[in-house]
C-alpha positions as CSV (number, residue, x, y, z in Angstrom):
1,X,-29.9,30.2,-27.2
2,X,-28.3,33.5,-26.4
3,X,-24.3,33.5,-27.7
4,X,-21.7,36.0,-27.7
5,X,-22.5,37.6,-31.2
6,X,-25.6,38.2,-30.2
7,X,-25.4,38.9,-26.7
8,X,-22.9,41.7,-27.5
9,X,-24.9,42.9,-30.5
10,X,-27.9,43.4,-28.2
11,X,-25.7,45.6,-26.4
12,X,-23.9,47.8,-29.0
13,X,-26.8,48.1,-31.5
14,X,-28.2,51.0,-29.2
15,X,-24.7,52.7,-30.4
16,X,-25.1,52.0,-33.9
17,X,-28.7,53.5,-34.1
18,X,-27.5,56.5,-32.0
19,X,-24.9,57.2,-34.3
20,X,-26.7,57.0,-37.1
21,X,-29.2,59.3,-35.7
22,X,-26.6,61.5,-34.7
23,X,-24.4,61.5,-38.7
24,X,-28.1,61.9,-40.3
25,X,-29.0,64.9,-37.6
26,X,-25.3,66.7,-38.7
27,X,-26.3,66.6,-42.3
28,X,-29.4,68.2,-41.7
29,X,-28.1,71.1,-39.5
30,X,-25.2,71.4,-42.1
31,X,-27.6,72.1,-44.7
32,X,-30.4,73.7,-43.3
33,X,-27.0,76.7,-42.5
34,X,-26.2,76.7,-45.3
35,X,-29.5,77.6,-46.7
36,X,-29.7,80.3,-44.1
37,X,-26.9,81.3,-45.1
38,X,-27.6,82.3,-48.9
39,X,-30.9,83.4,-48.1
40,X,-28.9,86.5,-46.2
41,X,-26.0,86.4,-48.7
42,X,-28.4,86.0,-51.8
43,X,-25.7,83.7,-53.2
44,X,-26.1,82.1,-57.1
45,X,-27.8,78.8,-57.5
46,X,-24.4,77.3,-58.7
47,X,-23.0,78.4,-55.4
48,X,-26.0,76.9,-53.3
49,X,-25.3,74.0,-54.7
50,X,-21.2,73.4,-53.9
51,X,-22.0,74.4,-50.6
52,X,-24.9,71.7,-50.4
53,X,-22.5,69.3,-51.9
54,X,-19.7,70.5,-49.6
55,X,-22.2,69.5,-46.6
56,X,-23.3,66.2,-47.6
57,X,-19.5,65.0,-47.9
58,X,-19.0,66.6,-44.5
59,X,-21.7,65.2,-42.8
60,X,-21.0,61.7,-44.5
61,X,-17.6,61.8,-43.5
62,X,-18.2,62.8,-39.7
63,X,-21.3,59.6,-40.1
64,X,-18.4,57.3,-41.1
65,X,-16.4,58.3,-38.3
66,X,-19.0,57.9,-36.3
67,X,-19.5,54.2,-37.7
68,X,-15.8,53.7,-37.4
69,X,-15.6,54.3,-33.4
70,X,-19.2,52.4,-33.0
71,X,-17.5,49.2,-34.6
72,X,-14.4,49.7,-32.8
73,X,-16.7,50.2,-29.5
74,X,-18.8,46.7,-30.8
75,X,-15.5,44.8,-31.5
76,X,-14.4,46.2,-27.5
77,X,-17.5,45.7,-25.7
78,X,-17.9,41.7,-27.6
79,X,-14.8,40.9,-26.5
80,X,-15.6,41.6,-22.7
81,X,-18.8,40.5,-23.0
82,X,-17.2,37.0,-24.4
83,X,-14.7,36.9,-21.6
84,X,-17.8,37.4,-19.1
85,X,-19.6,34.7,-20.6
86,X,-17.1,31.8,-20.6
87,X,-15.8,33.0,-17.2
88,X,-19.6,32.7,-15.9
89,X,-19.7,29.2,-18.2
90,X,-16.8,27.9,-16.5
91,X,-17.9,28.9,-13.0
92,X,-21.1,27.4,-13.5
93,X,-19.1,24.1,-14.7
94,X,-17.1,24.3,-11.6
95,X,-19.5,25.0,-9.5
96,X,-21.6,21.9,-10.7
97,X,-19.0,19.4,-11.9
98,X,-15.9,17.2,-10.3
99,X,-12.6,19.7,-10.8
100,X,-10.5,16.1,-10.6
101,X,-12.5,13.6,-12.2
102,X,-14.6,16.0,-14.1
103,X,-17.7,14.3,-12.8
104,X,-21.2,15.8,-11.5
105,X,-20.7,16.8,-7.7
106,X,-22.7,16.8,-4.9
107,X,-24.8,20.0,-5.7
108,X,-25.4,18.6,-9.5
109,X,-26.3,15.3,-8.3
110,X,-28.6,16.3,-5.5
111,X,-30.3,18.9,-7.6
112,X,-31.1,15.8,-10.6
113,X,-32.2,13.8,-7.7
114,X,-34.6,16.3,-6.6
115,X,-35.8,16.6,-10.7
116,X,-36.3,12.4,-10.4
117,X,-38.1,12.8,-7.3
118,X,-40.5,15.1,-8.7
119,X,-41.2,12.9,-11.5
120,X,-41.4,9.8,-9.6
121,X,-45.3,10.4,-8.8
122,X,-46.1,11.3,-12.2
123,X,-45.0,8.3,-14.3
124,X,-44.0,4.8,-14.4
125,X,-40.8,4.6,-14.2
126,X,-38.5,3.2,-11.6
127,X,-35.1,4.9,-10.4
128,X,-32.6,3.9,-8.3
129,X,-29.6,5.5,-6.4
130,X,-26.0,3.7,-6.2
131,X,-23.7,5.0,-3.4
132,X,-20.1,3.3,-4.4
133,X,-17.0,3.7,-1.9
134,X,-14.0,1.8,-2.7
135,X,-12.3,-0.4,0.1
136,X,-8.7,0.7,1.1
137,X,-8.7,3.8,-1.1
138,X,-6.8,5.7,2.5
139,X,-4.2,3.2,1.8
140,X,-3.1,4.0,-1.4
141,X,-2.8,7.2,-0.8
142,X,-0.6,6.9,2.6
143,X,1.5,4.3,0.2
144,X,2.0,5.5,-2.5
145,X,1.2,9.2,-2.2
146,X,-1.7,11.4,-3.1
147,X,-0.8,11.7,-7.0
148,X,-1.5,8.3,-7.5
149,X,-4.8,8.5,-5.9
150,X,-5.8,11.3,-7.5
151,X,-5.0,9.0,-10.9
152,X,-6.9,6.0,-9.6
153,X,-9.8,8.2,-9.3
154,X,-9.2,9.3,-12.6
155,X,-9.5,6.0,-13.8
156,X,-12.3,4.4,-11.9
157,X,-14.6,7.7,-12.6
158,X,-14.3,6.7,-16.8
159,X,-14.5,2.7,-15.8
160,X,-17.8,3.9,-14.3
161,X,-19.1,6.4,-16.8
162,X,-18.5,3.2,-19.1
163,X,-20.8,0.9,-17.0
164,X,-23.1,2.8,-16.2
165,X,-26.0,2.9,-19.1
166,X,-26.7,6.2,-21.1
167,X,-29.5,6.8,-19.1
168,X,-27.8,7.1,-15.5
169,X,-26.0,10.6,-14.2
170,X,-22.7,9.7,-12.8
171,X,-20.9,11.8,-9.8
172,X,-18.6,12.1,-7.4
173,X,-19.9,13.2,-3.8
174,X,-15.9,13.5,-2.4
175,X,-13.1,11.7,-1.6
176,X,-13.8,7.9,-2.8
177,X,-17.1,8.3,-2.8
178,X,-19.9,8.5,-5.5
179,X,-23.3,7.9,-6.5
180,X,-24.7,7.3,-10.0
181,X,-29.1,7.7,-10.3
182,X,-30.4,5.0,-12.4
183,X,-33.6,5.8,-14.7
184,X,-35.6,3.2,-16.2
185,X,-38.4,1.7,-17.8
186,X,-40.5,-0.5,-15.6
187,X,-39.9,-3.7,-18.3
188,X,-36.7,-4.9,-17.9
189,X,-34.9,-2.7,-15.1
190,X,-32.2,-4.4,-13.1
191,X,-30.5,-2.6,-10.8
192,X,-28.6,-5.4,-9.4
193,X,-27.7,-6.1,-12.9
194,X,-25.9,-3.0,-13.7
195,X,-24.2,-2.8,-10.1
196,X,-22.4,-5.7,-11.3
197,X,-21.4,-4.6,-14.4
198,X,-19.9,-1.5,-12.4
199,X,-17.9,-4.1,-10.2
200,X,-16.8,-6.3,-12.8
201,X,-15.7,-3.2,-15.3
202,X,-14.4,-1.0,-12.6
203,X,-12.5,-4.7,-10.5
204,X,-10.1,-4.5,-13.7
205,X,-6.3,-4.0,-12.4
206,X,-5.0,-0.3,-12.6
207,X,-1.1,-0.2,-13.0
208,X,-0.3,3.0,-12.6
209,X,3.8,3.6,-12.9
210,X,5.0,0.0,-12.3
211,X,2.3,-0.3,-10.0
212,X,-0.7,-2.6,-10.1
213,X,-3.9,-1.9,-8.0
214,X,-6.9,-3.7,-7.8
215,X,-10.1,-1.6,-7.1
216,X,-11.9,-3.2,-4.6
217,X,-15.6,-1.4,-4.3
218,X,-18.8,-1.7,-1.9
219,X,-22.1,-0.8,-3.3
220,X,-25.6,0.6,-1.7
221,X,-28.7,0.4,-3.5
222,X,-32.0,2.3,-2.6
223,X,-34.7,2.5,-4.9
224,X,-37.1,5.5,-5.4
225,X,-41.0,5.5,-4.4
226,X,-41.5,9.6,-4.6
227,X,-42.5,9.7,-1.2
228,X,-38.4,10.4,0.2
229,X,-36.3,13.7,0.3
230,X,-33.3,14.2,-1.4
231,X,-31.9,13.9,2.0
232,X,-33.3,10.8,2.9
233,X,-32.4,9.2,-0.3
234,X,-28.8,9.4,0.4
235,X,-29.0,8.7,3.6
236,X,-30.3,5.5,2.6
237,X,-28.3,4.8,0.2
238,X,-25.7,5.4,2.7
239,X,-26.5,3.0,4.7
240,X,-27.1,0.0,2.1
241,X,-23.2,1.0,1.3
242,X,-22.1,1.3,4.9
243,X,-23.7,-2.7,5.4
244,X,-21.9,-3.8,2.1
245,X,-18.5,-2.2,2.9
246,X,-19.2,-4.6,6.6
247,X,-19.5,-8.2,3.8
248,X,-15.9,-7.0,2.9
249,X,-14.8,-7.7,-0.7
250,X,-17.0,-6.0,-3.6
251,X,-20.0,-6.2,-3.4
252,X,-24.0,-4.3,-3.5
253,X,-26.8,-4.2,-1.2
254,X,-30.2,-3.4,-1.4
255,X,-31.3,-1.1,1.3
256,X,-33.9,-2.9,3.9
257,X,-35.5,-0.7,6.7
258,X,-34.2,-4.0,9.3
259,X,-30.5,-1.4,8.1
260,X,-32.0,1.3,9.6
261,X,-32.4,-0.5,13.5
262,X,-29.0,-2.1,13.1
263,X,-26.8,0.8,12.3
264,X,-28.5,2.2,15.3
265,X,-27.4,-0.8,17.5
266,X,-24.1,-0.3,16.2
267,X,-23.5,3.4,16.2
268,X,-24.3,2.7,20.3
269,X,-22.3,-0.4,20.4
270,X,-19.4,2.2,19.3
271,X,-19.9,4.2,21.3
272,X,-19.8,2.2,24.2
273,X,-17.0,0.2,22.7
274,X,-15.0,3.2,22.5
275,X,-15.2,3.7,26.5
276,X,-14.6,0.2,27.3
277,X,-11.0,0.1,27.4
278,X,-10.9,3.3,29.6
279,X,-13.4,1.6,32.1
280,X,-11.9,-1.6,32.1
281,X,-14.6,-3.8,30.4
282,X,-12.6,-6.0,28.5
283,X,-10.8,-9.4,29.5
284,X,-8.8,-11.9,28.1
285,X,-9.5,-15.5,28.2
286,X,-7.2,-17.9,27.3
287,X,-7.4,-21.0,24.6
288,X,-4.8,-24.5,25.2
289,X,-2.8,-25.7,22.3
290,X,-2.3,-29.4,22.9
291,X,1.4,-30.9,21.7
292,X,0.1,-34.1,19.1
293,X,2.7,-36.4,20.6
294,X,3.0,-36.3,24.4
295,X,-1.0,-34.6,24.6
296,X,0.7,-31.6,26.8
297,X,-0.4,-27.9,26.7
298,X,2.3,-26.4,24.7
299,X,1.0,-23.0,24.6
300,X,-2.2,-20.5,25.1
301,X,-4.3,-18.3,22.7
302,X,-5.0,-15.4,24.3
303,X,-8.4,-13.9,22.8
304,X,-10.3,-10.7,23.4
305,X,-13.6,-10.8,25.3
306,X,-15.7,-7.6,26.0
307,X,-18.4,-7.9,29.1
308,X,-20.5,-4.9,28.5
309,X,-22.0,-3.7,31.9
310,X,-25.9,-4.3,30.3
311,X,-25.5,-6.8,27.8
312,X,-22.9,-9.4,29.0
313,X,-20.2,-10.8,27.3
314,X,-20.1,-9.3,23.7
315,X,-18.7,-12.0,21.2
316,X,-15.9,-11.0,19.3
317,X,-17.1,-11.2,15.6
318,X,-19.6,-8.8,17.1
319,X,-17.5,-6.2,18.1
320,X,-14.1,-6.7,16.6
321,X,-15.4,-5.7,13.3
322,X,-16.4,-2.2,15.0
323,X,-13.1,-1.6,16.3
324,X,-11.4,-2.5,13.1
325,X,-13.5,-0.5,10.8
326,X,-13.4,2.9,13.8
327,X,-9.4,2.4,14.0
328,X,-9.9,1.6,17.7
329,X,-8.3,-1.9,17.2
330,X,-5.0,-0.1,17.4
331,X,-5.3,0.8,20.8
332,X,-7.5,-2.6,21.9
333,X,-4.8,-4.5,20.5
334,X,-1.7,-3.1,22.1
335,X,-3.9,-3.2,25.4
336,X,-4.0,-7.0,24.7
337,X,-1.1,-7.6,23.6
338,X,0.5,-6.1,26.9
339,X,-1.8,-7.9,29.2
340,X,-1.4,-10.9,27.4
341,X,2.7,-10.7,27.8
342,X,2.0,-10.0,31.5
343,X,-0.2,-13.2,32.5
344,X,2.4,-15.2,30.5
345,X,5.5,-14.1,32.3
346,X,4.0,-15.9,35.2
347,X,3.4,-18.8,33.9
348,X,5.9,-22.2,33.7
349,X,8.6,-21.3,30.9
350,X,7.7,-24.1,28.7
351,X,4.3,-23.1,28.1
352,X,4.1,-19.6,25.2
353,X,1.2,-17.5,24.3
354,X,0.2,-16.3,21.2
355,X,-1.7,-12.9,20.4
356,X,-3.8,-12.3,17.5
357,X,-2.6,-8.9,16.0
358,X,-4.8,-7.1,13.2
359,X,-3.8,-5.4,9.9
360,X,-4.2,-2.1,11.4
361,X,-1.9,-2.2,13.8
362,X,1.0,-2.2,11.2
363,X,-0.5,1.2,9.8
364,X,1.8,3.8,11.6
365,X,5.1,1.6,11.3
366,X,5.7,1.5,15.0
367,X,4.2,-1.9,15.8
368,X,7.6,-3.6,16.3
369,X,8.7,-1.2,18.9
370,X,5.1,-2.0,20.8
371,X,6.3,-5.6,20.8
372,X,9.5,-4.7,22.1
373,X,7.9,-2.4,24.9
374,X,5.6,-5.5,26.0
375,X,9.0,-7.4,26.3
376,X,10.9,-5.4,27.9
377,X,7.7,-4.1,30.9
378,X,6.4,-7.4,31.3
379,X,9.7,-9.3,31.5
380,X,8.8,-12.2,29.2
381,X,11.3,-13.9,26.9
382,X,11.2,-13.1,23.7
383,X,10.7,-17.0,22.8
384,X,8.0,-17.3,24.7
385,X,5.7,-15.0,22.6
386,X,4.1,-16.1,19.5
387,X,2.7,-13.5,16.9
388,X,-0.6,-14.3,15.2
389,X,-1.6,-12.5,11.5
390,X,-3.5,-13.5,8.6
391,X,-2.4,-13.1,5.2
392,X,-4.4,-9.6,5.2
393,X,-1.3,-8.5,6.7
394,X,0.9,-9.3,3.5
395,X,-1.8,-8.3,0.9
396,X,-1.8,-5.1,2.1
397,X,1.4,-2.9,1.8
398,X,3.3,-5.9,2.2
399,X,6.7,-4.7,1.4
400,X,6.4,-2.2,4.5
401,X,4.5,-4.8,6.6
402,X,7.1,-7.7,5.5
403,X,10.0,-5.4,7.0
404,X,8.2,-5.1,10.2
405,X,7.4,-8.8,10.7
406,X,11.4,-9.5,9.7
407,X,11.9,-7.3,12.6
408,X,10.1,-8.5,15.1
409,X,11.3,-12.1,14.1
410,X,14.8,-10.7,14.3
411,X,14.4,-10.4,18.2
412,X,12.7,-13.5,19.0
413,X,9.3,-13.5,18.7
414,X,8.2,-16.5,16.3
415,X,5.2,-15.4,14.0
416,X,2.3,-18.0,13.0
417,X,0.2,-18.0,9.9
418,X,-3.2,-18.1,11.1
419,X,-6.6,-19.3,9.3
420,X,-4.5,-21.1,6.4
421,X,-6.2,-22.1,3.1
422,X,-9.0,-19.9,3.6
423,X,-7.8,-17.0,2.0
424,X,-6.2,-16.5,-2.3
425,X,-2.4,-16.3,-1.7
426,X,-1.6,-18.3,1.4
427,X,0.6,-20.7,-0.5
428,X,2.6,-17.6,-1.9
429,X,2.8,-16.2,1.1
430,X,5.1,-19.2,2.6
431,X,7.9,-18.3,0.2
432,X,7.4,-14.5,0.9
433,X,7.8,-14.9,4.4
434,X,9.4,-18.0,6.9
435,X,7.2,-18.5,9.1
436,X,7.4,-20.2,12.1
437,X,4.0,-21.7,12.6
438,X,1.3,-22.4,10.6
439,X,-2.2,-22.6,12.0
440,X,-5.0,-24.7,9.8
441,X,-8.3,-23.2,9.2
442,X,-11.4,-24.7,11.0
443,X,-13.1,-25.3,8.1
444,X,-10.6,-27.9,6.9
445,X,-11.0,-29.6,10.3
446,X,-14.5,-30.1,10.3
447,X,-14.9,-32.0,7.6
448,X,-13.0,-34.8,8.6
449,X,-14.4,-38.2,8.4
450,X,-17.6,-36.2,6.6
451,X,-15.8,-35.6,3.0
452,X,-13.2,-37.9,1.4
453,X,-12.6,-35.0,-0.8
454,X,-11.4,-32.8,1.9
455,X,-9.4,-35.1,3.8
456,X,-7.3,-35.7,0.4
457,X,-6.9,-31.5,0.6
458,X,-6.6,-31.3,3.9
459,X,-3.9,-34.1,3.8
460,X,-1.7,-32.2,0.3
461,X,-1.6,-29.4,3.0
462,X,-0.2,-31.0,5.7
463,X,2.4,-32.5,3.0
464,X,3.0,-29.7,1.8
465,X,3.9,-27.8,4.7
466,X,6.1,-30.5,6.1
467,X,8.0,-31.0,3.6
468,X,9.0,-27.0,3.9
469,X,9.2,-28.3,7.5
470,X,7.0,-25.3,8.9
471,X,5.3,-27.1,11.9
472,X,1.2,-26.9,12.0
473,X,-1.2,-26.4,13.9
474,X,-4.8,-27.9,13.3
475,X,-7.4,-25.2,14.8
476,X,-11.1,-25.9,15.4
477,X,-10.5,-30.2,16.7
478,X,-13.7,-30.7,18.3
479,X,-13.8,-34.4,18.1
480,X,-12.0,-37.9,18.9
481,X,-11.8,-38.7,15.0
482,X,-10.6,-35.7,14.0
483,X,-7.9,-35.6,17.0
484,X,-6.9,-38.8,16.3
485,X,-6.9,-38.0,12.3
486,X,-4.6,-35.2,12.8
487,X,-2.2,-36.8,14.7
488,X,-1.8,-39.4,12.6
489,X,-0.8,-37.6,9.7
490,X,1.5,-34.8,11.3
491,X,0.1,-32.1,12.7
492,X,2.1,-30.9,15.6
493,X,-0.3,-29.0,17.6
494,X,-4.2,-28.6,17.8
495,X,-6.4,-26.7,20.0
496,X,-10.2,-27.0,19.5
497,X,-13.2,-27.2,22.0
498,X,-12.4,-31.0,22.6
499,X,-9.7,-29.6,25.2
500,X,-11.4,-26.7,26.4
501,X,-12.9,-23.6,25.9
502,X,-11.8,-20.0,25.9
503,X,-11.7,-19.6,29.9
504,X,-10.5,-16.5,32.0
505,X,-7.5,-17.3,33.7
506,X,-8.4,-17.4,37.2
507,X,-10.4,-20.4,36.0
508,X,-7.4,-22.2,34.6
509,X,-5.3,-24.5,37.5
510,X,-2.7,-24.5,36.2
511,X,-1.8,-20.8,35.2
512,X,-2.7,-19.8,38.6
């Protein structure tokens, strides 16, 4: 290995052998005059012999001057030379490593993946790629600024280098995303094995000044044959992560080529959807809410159907995830919201609607003032509009999203807890926030008079929220039992397919 000492003396040693050269050559010319000289001066031998001395000293001492200023020239020229070499270390380093997280980068990482590829023919051994992305990393850095970020990556990149066994490469390919390549024997290898240990190490809680975050991560998994690019690798990879980021919630995915037609469907479908509202494809069909006790529509659900010009009427939990994961939900929903406010202002006064209304839409803090503009164009009473969320609303940035709903209850507008028991914090989420309706999951419903069991939970709900008198609403009553079951022990409202289905409203008679 070529270091500084040697590097420099490689490069001064031509200036020590010249100078030598040079102190021996003086000596030699100073003597050989001299002996001219007595030859034509016919001096004593004694005399020859001072004068011989006299020259050796002189020629020594112009030698060790000459030695001096070639040290003083190595000392100089190994001192640049050192500076050249750790500059060019440390732009090689920089060039092939993380500067934030000190972690391979892209170039390192796609350069060992070509070395893996190249080997992949030529032995045994299996090797994997792991493309890792965490879910709502944009978030924490619009909340609580880019430092923190920047610290959370910090600490996820040695969670991971911790995971990850000693014979995986580790990098970071930008922003929240990374890759580690996995090298193993044939005997033994799981993949899946250490992409949960990566979960489970990295899923820890972070609290990072007085604040506690919970990395949430999505994992794609492609294994190596030798027959794939670099390229194509990631790109597969990419794909595995882009279908687990869809299951939401950490979790992996093998890639499957079935991934490679889908995201094609969908990357269309996008497209498409993000025309629709500007060509008018969508519509909103509207869901009664019967009243327990007198068996009158109280209110109507207005939900979002999309009638694609080739393929019909696209079903929401098609499409919906699309526009939530593109941003475009934003824009759908205030479109929705606005149309829904309009078709109610028409309607008799004791009948409300209520609007579903997505996480993203809080985002940019102005979702209170799009309430108000609905109002205040469409002319409906403030009473008369009920606000739908889920309790993704409150788990993320819930102080700022708390502040908004408090606002928007402030002039009017009741808000309902939709999808209740289905999710990790809905019960702490009822002290956090009074809300005027509560909606009960489906999946409670439909169990009744199937599972004792559930009928027992499904009934400590209902307790529950009645004794914090919030009235509730049973969703998803499809039958005559579970009507009557409902009823009976204090629901207020329900809406289910029993009473109708989602229709369009020029095919409701009583809203026209």
């Amino acid at each position: 290995m070529l270091t500084v000492h040697t590097f420099a003396a490689r490069k001064t040693t031509p200036w020590l052998r010249t100078l030598l050269f040079l102190g021996a050559t003086t000596i030699t010319y100073l003597a050989w005059g001299i002996n001219v000289l007595d030859e034509h001066n016919q001096a004593s031998p004694g005399h020859v012999t001072i004068q011989l001395n006299e020259s050796v000293y002189l020629g020594l001492l112009i030698t060790t001057a000459l030695l001096l200023f070639g040290a003083w020239q190595y000392i100089a020229q190994r001192r640049e030379i050192e500076c050249r070499i750790i500059a060019e270390q440390r732009a090689r380093h920089l060039a092939y490593h993380d500067s934030l997280t000190g972690l391979q980068n892209r170039r390192s990482l796609e350069e060992g993946l070509g070395r893996t590829l190249a080997s992949a023919p030529a032995n045994e051994r299996r090797s994997a790629v792991l493309m890792l992305d965490f879910d709502h990393f944009k978030k924490i850095n619009d909340v609580y600024g880019h430092a923190t970020g920047d610290e959370f990556l910090r600490i996820v990149s040695a969670r991971m280098l911790q995971a990850v066994p000693t014979n995986g490469t580790v990098g970071r390919l930008g922003g929240d995303e990374f890759a580690v390549i996995l090298n193993e024997s044939a005997k033994g290898s799981d993949f899946a094995a250490t992409a949960r240990r990566i979960i489970s190490v990295i899923g820890e809680p972070i609290e990072i000044e007085d604040k506690v975050l919970t990395p949430e991560l999505s994992i794609g998994i492609v294994e190596i044959s030798g027959t794939e690019t670099v390229s194509e690798i990631l790109r597969m990879a990419d794909l595995a992560l882009y279908r687990a980021k869809s299951k939401r919630g950490s979790c992996f995915l093998f890639y499957s080529a079935g991934m490679e037609e889908d995201f094609s469907r969908s990357t269309t479908l996008l497209q498409d959807l993000r025309q629709a509202l500007r060509l008018e494809q969508f519509r909103v069909y509207y869901q009664p809410l019967i009243h327990c006790k007198t068996g009158q529509i109280c209110a109507y659900e207005a939900l979002l159907r999309w009638v694609h010009p080739l393929q019909g009427i696209i079903s929401p939990t098609v499409f919906i995830p699309l526009a939530e994961e593109s941003g475009l939900i934003s824009s759908i929903g205030e479109w929705v919201l606005h149309q829904a406010c309009r078709d109610a202002a028409a309607w008799p006064e004791t009948i409300k609607v209520s609007v579903n209304v997505s996480p993203r839409q809080f985002l940019d803090g102005g979702f209170p003032s799009i309430v108000e503009a609905a109002l205040a164009t469409t002319g409906l009473e403030a009473n008369r509009l009920v606000l739908e969320i889920t309790e993704t609303v409150l788990l993320r940035e819930s102080a700022a999203n708390l502040d908004a709903l408090r606002e928007i209850r402030t002039k009017g507008v009741a808000i309902a807890l939709d999808d209740f028991g289905t999710g990790f914090s809905s019960l702490g989420y009822l002290q956090t926030f009074p809300f005027d309706i509560v909606k009960i999951d489906r999946s409670f419903v439909k169990r009744i008079g199937k599972s004792a069991q559930s009928e027992k939970i499904l009934r400590t709900m209902i307790e529950l929220l009645t004794s914090l008198k919030v009235p509730i609403t049973a969703e998803g009553v499809e039958t005559e039992v579970q009507r009557e079951w409902v009823s009976r022990f204090g629901c207020h409202n329900m809406q289910g397919y029993l009473f109708d289905r989602p229709r369009p409203i020029a095919e409701i008679a009583m809203l026209q």
